[in-house]
MDAnalysis code that builds the backbone (N, CA, C; Angstrom):
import MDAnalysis as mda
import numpy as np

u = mda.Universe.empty(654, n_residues=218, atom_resindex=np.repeat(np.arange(218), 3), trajectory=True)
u.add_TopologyAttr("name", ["N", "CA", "C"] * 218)
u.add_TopologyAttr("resid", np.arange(1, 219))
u.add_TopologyAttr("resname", ["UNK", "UNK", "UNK", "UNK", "UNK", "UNK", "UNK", "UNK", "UNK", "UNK", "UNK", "UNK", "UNK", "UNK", "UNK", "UNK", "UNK", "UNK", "UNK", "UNK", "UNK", "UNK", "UNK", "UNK", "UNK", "UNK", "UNK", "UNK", "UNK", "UNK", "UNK", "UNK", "UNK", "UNK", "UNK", "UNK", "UNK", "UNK", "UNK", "UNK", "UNK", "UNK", "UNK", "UNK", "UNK", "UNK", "UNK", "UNK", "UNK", "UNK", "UNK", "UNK", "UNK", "UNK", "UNK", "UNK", "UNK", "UNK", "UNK", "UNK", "UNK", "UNK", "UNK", "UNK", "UNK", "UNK", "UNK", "UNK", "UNK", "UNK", "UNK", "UNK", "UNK", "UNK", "UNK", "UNK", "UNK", "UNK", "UNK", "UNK", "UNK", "UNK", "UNK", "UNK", "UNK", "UNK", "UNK", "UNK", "UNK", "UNK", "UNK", "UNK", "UNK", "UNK", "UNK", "UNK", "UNK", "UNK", "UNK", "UNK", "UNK", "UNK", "UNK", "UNK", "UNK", "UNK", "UNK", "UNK", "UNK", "UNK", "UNK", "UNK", "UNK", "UNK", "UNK", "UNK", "UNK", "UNK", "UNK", "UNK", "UNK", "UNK", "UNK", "UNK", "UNK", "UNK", "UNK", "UNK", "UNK", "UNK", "UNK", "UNK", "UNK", "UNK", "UNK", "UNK", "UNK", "UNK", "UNK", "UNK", "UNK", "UNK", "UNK", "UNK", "UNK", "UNK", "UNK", "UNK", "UNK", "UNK", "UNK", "UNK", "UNK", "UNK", "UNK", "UNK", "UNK", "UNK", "UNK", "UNK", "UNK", "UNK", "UNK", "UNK", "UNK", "UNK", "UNK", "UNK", "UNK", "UNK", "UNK", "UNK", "UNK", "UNK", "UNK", "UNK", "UNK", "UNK", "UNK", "UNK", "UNK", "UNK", "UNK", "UNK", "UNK", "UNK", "UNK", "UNK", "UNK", "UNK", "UNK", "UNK", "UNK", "UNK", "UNK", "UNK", "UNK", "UNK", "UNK", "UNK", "UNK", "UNK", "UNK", "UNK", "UNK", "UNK", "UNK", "UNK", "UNK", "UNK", "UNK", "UNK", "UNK", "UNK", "UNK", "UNK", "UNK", "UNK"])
u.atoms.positions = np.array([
    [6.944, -0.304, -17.138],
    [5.832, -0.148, -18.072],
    [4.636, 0.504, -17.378],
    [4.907, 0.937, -16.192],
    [3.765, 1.918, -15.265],
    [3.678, 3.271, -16.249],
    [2.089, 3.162, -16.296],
    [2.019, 4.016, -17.846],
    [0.299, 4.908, -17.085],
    [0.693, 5.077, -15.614],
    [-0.857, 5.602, -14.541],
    [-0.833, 6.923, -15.383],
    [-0.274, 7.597, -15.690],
    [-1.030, 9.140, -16.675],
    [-1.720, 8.955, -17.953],
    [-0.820, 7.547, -18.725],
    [-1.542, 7.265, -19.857],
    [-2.751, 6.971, -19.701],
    [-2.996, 6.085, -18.658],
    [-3.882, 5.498, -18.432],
    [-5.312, 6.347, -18.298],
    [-5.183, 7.086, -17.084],
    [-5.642, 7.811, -16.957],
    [-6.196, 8.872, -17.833],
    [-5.355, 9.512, -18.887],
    [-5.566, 10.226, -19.976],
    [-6.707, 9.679, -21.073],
    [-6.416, 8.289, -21.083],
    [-7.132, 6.986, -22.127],
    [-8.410, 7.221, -21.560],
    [-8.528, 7.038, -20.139],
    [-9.811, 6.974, -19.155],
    [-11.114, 7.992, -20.195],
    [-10.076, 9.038, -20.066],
    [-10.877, 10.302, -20.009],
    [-11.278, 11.013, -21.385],
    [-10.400, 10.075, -22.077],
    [-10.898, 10.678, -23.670],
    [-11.858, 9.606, -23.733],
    [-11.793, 8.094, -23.565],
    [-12.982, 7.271, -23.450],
    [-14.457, 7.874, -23.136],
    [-14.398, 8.807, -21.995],
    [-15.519, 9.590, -21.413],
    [-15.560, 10.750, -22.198],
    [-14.884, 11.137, -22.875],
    [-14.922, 12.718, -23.546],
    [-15.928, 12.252, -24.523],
    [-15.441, 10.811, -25.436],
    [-15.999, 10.247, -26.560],
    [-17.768, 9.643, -26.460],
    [-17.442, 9.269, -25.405],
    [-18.577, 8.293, -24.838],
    [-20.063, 9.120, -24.413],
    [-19.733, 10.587, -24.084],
    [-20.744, 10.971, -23.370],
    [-21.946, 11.167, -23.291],
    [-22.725, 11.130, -24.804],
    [-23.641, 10.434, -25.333],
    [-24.577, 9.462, -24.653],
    [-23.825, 8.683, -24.705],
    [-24.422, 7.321, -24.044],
    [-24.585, 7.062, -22.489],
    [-23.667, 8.234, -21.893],
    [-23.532, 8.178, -20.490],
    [-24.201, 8.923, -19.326],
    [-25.011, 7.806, -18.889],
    [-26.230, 9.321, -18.278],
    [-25.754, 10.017, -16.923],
    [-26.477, 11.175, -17.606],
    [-25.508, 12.135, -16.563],
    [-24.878, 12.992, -17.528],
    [-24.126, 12.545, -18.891],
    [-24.037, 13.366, -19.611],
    [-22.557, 14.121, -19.026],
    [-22.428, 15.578, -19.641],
    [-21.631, 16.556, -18.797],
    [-21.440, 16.826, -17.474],
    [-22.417, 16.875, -17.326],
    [-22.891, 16.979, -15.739],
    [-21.698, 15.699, -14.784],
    [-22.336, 14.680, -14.994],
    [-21.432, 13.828, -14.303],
    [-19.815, 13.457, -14.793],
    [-19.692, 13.610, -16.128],
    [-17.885, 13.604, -16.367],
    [-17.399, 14.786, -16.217],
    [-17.750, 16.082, -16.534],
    [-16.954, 16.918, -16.073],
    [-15.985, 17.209, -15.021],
    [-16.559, 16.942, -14.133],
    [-16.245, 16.677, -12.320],
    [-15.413, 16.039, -12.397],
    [-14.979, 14.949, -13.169],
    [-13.773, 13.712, -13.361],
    [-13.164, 14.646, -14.038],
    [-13.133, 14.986, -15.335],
    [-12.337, 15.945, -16.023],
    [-11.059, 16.792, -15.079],
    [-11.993, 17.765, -14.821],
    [-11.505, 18.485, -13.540],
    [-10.276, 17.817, -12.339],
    [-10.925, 16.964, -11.887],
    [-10.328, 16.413, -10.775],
    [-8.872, 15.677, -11.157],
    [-9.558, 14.599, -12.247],
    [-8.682, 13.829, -12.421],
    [-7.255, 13.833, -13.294],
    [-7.165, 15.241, -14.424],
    [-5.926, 16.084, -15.182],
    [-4.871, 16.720, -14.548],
    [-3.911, 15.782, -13.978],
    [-3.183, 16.547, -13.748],
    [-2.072, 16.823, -14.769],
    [-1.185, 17.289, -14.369],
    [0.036, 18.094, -15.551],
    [0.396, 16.899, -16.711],
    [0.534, 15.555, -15.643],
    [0.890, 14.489, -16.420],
    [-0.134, 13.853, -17.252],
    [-1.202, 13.958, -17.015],
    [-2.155, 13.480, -17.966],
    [-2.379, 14.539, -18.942],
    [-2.467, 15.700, -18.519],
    [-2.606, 16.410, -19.479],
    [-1.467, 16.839, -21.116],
    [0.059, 16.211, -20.400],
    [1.025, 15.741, -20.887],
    [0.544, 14.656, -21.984],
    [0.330, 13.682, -21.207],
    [-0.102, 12.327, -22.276],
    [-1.345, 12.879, -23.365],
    [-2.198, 13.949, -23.086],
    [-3.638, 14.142, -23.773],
    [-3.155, 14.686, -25.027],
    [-2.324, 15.849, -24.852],
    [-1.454, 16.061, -26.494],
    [-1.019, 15.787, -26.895],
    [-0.765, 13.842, -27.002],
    [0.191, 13.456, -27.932],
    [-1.513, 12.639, -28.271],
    [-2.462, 12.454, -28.098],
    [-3.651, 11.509, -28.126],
    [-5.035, 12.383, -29.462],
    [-5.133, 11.503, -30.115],
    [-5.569, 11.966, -31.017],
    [-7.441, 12.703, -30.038],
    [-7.868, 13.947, -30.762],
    [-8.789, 14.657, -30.299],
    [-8.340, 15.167, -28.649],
    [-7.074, 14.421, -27.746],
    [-6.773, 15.329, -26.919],
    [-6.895, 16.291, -26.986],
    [-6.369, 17.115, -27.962],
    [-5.845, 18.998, -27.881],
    [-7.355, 19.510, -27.125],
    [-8.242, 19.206, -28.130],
    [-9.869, 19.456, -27.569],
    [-10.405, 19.093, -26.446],
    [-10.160, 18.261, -26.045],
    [-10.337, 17.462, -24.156],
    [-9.762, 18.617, -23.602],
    [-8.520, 19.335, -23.637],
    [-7.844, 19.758, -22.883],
    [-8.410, 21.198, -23.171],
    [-8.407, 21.336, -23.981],
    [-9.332, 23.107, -24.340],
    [-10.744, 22.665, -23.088],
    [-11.464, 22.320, -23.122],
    [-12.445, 21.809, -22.313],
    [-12.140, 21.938, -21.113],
    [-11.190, 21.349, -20.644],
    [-10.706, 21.192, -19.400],
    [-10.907, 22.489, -18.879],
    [-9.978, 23.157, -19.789],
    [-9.510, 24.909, -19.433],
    [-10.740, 25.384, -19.350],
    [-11.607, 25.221, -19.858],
    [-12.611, 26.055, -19.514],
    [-13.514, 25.861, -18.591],
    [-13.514, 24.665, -18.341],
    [-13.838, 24.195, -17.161],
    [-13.228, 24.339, -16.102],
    [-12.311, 24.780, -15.623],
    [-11.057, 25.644, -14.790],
    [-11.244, 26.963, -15.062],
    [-11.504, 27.634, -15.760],
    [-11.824, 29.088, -15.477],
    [-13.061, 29.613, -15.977],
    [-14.091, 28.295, -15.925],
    [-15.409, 29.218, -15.155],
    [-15.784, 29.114, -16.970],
    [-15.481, 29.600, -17.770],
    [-15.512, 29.876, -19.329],
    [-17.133, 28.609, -19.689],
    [-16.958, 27.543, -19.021],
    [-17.763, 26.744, -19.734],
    [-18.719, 26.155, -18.355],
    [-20.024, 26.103, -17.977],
    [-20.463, 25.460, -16.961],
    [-20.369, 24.223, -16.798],
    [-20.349, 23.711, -15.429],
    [-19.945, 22.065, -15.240],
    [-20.690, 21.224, -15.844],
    [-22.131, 21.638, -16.456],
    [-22.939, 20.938, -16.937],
    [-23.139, 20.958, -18.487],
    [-22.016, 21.306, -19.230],
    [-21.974, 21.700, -20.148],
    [-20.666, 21.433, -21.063],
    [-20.678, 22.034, -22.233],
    [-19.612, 21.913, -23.142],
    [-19.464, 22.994, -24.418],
    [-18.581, 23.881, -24.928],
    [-18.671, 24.486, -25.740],
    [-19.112, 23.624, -27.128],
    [-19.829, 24.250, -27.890],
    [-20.416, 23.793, -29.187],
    [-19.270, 23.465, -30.147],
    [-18.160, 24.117, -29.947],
    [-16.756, 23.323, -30.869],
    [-15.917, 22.421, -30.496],
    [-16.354, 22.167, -29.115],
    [-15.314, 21.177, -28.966],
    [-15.893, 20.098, -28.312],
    [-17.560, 19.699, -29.019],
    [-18.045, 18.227, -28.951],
    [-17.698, 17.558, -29.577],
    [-17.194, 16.279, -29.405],
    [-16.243, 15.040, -30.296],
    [-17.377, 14.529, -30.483],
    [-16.593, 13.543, -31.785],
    [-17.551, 13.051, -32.862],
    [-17.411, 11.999, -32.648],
    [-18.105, 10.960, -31.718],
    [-17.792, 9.738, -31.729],
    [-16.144, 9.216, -31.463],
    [-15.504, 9.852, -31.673],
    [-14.138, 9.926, -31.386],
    [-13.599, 9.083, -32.716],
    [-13.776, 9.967, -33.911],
    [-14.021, 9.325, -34.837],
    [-12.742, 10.476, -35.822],
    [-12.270, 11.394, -34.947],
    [-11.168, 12.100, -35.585],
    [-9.993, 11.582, -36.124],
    [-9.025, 12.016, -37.132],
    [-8.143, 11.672, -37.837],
    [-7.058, 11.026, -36.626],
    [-6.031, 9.852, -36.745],
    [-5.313, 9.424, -35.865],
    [-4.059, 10.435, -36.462],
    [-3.193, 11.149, -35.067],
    [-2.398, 11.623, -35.434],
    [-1.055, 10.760, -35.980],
    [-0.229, 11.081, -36.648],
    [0.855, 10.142, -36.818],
    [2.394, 10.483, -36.325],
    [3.031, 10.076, -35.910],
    [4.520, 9.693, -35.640],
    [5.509, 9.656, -36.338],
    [6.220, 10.467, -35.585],
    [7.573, 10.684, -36.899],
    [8.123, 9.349, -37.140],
    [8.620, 9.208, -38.555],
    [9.443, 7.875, -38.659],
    [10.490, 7.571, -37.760],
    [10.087, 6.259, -37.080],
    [10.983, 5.758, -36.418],
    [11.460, 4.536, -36.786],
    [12.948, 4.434, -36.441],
    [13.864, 2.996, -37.368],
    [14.524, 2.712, -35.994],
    [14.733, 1.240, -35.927],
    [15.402, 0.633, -34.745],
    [16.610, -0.102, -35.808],
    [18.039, -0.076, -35.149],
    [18.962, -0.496, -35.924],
    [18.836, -2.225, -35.594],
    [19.820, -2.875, -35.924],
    [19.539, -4.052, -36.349],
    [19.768, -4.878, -34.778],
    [20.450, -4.049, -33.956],
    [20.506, -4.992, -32.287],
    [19.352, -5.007, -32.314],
    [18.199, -4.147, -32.081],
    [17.452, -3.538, -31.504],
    [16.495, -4.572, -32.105],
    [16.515, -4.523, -33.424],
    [15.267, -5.253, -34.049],
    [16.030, -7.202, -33.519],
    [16.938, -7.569, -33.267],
    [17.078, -8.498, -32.863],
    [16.516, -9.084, -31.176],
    [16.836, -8.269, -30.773],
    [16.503, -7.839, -28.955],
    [14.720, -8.034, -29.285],
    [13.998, -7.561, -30.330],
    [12.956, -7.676, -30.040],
    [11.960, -9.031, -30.652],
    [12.722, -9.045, -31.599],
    [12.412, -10.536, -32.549],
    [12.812, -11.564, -31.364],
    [13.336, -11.501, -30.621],
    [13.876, -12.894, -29.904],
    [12.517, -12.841, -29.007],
    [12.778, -11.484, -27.729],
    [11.488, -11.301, -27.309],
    [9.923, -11.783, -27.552],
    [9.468, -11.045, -29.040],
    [8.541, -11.837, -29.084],
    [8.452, -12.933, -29.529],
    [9.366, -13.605, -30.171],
    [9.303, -15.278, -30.691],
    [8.948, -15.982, -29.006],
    [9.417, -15.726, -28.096],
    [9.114, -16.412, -26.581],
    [8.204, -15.556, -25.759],
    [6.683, -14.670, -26.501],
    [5.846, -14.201, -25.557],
    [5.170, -14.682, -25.069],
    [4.920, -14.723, -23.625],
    [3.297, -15.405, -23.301],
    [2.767, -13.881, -22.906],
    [1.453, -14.549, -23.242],
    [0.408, -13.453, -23.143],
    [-0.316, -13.020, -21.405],
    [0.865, -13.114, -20.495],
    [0.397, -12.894, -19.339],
    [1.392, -11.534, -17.984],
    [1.075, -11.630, -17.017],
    [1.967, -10.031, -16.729],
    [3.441, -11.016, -16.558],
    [3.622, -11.865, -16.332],
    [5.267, -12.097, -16.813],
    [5.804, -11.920, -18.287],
    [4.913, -11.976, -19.237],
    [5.793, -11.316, -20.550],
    [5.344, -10.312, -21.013],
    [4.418, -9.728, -19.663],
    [4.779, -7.972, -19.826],
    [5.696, -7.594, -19.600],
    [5.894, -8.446, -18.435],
    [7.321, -7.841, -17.495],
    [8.407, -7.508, -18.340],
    [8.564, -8.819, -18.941],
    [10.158, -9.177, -19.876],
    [9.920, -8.227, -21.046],
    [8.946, -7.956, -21.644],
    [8.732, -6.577, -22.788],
    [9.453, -5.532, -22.012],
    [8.930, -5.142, -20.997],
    [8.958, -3.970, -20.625],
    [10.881, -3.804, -19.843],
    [11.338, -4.735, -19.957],
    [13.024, -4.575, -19.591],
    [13.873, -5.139, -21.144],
    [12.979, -4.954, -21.554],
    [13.774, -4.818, -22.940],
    [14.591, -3.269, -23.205],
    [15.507, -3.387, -23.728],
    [16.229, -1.914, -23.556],
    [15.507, -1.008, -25.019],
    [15.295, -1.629, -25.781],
    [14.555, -0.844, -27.208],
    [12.921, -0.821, -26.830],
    [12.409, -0.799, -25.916],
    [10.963, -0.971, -25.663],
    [11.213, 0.129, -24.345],
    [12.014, -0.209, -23.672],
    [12.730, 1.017, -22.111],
    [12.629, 2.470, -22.739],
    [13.309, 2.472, -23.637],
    [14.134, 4.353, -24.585],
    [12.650, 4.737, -25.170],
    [11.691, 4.081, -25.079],
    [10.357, 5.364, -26.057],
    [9.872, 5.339, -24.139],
    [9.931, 5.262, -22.800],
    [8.710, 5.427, -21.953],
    [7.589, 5.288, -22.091],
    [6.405, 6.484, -21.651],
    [5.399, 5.798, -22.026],
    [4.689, 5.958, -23.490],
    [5.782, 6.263, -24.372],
    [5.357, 5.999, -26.091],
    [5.493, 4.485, -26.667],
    [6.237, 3.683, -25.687],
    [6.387, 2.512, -26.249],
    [5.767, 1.962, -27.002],
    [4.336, 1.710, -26.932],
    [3.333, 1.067, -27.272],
    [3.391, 1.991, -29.020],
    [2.755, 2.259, -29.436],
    [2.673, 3.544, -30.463],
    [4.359, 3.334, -31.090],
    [5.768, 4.065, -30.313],
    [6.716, 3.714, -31.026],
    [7.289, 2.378, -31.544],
    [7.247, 1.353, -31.076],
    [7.491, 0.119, -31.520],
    [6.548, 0.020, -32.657],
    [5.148, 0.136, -32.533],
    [4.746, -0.166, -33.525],
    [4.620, 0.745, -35.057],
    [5.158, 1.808, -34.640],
    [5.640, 2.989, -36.036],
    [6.957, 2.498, -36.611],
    [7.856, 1.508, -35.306],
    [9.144, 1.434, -36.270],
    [8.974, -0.401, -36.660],
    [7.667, -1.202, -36.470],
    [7.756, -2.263, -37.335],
    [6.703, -2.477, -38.328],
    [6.317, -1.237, -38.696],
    [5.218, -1.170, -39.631],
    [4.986, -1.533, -41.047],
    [6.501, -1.728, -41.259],
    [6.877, -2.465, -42.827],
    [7.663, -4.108, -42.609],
    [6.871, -4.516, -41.356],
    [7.672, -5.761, -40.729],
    [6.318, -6.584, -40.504],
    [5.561, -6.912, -41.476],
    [3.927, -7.329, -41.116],
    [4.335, -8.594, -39.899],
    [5.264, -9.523, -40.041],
    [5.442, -10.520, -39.188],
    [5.587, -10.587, -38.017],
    [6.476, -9.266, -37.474],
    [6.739, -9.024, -36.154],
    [5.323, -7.932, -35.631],
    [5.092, -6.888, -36.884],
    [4.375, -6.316, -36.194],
    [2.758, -7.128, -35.860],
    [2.155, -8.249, -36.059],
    [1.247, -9.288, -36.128],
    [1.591, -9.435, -34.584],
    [2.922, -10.267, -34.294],
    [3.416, -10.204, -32.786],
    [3.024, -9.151, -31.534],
    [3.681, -7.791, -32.173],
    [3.956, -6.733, -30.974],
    [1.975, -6.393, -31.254],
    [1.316, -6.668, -31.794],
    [-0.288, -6.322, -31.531],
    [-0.303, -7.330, -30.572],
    [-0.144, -8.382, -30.596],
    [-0.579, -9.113, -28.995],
    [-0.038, -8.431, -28.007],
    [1.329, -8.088, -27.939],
    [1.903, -7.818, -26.660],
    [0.806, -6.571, -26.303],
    [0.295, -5.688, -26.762],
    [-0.338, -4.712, -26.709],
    [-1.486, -4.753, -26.294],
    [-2.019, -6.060, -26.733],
    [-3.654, -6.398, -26.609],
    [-3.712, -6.649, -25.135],
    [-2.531, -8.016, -25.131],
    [-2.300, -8.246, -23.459],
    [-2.251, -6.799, -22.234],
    [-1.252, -5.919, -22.906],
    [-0.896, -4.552, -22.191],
    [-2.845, -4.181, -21.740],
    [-3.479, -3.911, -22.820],
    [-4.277, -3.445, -22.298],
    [-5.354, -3.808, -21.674],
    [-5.523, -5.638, -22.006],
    [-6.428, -6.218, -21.375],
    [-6.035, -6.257, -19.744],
    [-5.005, -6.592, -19.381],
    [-4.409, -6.605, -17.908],
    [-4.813, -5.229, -17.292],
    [-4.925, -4.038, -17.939],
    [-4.783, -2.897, -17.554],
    [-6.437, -2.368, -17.268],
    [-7.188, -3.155, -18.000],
    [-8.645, -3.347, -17.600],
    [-9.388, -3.918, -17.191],
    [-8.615, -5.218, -16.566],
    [-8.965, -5.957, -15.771],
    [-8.644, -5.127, -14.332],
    [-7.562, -4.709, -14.031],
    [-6.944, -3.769, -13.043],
    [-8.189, -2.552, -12.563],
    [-8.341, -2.047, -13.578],
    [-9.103, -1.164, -13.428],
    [-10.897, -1.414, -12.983],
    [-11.085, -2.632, -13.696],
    [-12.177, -2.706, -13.289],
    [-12.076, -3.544, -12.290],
    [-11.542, -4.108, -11.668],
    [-11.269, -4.559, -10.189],
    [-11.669, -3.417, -9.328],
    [-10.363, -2.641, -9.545],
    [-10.696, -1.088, -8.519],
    [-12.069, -0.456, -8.105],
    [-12.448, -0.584, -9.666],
    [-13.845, 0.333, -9.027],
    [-14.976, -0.791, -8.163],
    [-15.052, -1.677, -8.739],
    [-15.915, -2.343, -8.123],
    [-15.699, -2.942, -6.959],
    [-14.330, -2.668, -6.215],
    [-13.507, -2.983, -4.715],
    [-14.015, -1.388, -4.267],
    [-14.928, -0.729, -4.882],
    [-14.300, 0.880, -3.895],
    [-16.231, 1.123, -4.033],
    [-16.520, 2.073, -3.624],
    [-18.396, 2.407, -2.987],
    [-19.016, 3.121, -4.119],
    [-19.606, 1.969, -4.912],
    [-20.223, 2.428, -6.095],
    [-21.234, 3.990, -6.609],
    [-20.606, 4.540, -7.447],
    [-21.665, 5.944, -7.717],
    [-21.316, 5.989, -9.312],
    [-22.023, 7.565, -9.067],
    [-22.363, 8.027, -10.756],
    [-20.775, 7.976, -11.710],
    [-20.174, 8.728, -10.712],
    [-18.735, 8.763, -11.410],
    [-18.077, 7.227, -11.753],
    [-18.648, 5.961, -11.273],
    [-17.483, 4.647, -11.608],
    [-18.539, 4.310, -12.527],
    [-20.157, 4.826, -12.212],
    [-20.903, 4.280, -13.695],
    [-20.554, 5.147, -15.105],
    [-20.170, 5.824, -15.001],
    [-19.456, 6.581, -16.197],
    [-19.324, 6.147, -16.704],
    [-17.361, 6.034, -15.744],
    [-16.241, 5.170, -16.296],
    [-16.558, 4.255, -16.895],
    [-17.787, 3.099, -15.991],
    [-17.534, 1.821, -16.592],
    [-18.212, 1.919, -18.294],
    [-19.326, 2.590, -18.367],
    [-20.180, 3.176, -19.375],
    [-19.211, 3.600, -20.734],
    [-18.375, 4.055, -20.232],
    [-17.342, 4.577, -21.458],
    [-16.589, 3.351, -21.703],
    [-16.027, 2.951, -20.783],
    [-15.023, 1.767, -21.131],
    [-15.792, 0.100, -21.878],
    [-17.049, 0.605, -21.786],
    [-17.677, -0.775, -21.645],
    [-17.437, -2.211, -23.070],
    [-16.984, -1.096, -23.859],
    [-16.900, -1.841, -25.213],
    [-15.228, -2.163, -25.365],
    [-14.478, -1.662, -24.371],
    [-13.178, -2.329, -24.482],
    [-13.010, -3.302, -23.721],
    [-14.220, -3.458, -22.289],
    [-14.029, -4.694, -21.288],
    [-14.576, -6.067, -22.346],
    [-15.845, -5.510, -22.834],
    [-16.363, -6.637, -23.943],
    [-15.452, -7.168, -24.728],
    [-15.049, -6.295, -24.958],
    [-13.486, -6.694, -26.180],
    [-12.073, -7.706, -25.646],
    [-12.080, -7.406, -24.073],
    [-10.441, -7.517, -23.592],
    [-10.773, -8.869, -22.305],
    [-12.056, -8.367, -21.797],
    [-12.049, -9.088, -20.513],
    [-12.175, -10.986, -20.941],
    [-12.941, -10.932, -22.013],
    [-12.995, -12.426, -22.371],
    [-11.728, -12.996, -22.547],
    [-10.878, -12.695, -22.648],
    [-9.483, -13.296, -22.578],
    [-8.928, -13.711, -21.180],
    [-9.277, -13.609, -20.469],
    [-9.172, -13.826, -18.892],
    [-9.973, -15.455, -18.777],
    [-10.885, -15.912, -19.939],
    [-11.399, -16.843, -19.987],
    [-12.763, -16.515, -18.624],
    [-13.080, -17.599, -18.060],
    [-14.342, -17.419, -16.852],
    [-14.110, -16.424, -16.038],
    [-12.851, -15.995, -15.475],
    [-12.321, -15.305, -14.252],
    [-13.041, -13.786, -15.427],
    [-12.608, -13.364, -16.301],
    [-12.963, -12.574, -16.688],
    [-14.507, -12.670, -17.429],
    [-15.353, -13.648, -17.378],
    [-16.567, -13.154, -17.668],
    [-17.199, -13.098, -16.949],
    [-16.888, -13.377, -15.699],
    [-17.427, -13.089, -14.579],
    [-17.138, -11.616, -14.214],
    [-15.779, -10.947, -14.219],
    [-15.871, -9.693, -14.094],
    [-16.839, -8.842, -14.815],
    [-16.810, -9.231, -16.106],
    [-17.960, -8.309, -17.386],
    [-19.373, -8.720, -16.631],
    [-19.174, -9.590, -15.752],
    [-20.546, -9.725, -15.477],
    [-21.008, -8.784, -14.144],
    [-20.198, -8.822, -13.735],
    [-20.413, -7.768, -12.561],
    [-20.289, -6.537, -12.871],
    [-19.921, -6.259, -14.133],
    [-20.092, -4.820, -14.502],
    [-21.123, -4.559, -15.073],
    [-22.140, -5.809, -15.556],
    [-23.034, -5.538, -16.648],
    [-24.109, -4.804, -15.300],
    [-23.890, -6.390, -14.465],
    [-24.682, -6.119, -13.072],
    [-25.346, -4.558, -12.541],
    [-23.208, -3.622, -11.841],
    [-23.726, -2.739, -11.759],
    [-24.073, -1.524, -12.043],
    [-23.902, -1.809, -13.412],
    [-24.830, -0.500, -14.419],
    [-26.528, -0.732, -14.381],
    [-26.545, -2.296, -14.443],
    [-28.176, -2.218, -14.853],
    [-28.943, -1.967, -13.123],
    [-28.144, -2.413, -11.941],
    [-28.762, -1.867, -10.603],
    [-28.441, -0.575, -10.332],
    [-27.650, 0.415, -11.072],
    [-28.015, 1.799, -10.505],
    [-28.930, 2.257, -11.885],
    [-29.268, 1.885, -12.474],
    [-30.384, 2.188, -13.545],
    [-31.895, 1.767, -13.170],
    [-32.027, 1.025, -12.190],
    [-32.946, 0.329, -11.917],
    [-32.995, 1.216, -10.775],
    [-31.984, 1.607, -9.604],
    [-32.193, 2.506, -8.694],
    [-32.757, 3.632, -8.698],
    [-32.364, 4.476, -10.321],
    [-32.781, 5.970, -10.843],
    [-33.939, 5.898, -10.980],
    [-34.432, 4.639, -11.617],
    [-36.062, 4.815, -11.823],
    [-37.370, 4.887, -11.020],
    [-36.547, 4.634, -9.264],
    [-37.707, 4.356, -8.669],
    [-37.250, 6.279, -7.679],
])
């Protein structure tokens, strides 16, 4: 279930969306843009709704077309508020939907029943579409699909707890205040599930946004 391009891709439309709010603006995500797209993220960005446009950006930011401090006038996102693309119909035959009904009837919400999701053989065959395909093929299954939204919630709360570990283990600057800046309303959202261990993390993030804000001013 190592899903580091998705991830990464998620990162960066977060910041594509976010930039508004993120000081520094162009100026400071671009540079991530750049750096951080490689083939595989850029892979994951066209299946991601307002990707196509991240990635036009990119390009021009790779050949000079657009300055680092900047952005073409058509391809500023709207809040990230664009149409969700949709998925061809997908149907799992009846093993498949059994293999997964058993699954989640015994989930816990922690990285051991990520684990066991993720060696499921009908959750294995989409890679890193899993998330998205499972839930296109139980979409007329309100009961199970009620289920596979936790497994998902878990997927991504673990995955931002991870992340915000990292940055704040590594030598704080403009580029991890970004990140955290963009992400900030999914840690609010995900990290409280960690119970104390995780509001203590949100707290150290609140921390160091408001001390390099306090740094800029003097």
């Amino acid at each position: 279930m190592k899903a580091k391009a998705s991830a990464t891709a998620q990162k960066l439309l977060n910041l594509y969306r976010q930039e508004h709010v993120i000081i520094g603006g162009w100026t400071v995500i671009n540079p991530i843009f750049v750096d951080e797209a490689t083939p595989d993220v850029i892979k994951e960005l066209r299946e991601m709704p307002t990707g196509k446009m991240l990635i036009k950006h990119i390009e021009n930011l790779r050949n000079g077309v657009t300055p680092m401090d900047s952005i073409d006038t058509e391809l500023i996102p709207y809040g990230g508020m664009m149409a969700e693309s949709t998925l061809v119909d997908i149907r799992l035959n009846p093993s498949e939907i059994s293999e997964l009904n058993h699954a989640l009837s015994e989930f816990t919400p922690d990285r051991n029943g990520l684990n066991i999701i993720a060696r499921l053989n009908v959750v294995h065959k989409f890679g890193d579409e899993w998330q998205s395909a499972i839930r296109s093929a139980l979409g007329s299954n309100p009961e199970l699909l009620a289920k596979w939204d936790i497994v998902v919630k878990t997927y991504r709360a673990y995955q931002l707890w991870d992340t915000a570990s990292q940055i704040l283990n590594q030598p704080l600057d403009e580029r991890a205040r970004a990140e955290i800046q963009a992400e900030m309303p999914e840690y609010e959202t995900y990290l409280p599930m960690f119970g104390d261990a995780g509001g203590e993390l949100l707290a150290r993030l609140r921390t160091f946004i408001s001390s390099i804000k306090s740094d800029d001013a003097h």
